[in-house]
C-alpha positions in Angstrom: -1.3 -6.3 -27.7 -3.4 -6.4 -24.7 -7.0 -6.9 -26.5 -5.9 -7.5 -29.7 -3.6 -10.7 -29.0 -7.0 -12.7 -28.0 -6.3 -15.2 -30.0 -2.5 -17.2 -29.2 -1.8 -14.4 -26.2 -4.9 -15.3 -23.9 -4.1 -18.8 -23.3 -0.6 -17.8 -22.5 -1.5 -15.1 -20.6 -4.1 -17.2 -18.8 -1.3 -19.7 -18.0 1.2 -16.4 -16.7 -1.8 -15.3 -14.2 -2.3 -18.9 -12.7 1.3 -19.2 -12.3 2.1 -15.8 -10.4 -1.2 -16.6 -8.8 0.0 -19.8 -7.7 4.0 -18.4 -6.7 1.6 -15.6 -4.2 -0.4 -18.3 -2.7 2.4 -20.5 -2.5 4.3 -17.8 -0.6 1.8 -16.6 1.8 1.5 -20.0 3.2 5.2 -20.3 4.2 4.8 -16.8 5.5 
């Protein structure tokens, strides 16, 4: 996968990385 999925498998990874970026940041504020 990795490079090869660019095409339906970037827009969902995009959407996993804002996510778990989004649970960190989430989480360092109630720290």
């Amino acid at each position: 996968m990795g490079e090869v999925g660019y095409g339906g498998y970037n827009s969902v990874g995009a959407i996993l990385v804002l996510f778990i970026l989004l649970v960190i940041i989430t989480a360092s504020f109630w720290v």
